[in-house]
N, C-alpha and C positions, 0 to 999 in steps of 0.2 A: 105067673107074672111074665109078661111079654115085652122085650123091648123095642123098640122103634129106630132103627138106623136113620138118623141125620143123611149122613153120608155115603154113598155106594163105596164099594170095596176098592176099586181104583185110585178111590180120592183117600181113604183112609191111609190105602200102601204108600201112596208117593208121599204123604204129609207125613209117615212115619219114617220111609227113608228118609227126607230130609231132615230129621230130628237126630237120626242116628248120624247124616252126612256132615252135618252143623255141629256134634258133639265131636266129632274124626277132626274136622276142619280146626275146632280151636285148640283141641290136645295138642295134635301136630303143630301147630301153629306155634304154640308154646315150647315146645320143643325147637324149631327154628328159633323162637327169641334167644332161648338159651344159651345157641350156640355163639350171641352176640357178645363182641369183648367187651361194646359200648357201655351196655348198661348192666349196672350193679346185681339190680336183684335178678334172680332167677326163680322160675317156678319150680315145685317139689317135683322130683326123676318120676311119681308116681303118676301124676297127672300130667302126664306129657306121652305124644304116642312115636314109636320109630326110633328110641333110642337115643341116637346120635343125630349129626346134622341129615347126611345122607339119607336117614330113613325117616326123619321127619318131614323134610323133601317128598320123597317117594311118595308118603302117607298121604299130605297134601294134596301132589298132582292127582294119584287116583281120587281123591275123594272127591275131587274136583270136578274129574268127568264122572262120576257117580251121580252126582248132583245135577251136571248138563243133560245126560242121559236121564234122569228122573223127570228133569225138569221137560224137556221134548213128549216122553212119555205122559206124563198130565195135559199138556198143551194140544196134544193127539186124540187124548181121551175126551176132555171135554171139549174139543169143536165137534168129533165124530158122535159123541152122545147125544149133541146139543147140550150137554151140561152148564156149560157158559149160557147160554140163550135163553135157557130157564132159569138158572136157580141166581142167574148175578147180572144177568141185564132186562130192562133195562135200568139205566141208571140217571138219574136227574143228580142236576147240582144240587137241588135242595133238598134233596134226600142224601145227597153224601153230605152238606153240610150239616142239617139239623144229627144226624150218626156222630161226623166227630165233636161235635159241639158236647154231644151226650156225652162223646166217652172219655170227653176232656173234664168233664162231670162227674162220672163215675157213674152215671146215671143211663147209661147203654141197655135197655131191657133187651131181651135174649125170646123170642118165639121160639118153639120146638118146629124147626121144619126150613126155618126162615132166615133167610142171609139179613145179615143188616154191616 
């Protein structure tokens, strides 16, 4: 059984670091709340990343350029690939309407191969 890559390995890695830089971002972030006197509730010490204020800080800022740097990194990849040229333009209005119309519907069908 053989499978069929959607997506080249470039587009997998940065969608994956952004996964993991998005799950950094809100930990820390949470941890920042915490350190507020404002508000009452606080999230659980386990779900929080950096500890204290400082290092939830800290966590944040890198994660932050993690994310820039990732983000440059795809933006590089796919004009240099033509990745954009092919596989997401071009783009009509009535093809991005009739898309979110579907998927305000639930009704969004999915092709193997095919942006929608």
């Amino acid at each position: 059984m053989s499978t069929r890559r959607i997506h080249a390995w470039p587009v997998r890695l940065t969608h994956w670091l952004n996964a993991f830089g998005m799950f950094c971002m809100i930990s820390s972030g949470w941890g920042i709340y915490n350190a507020s006197p404002l508000f009452g509730f606080h999230f659980p010490a386990w779900s929080t990343l950096g500890g204290w204020l400082g290092g939830s800080i800290a966590w944040h800022l890198a994660v932050m350029w993690l994310l820039v740097i990732n983000a440059f990194a795809y933006l590089l990849y796919g004009a240099l690939s033509r990745h954009f040229a092919r596989d997401l333009l071009p783009l009509s209005v009535g093809a991005v309407r009739r898309d979110l119309f579907a998927a305000l519907r639930l009704k969004l069908h999915h092709r193997l191969g095919h942006y929608n």
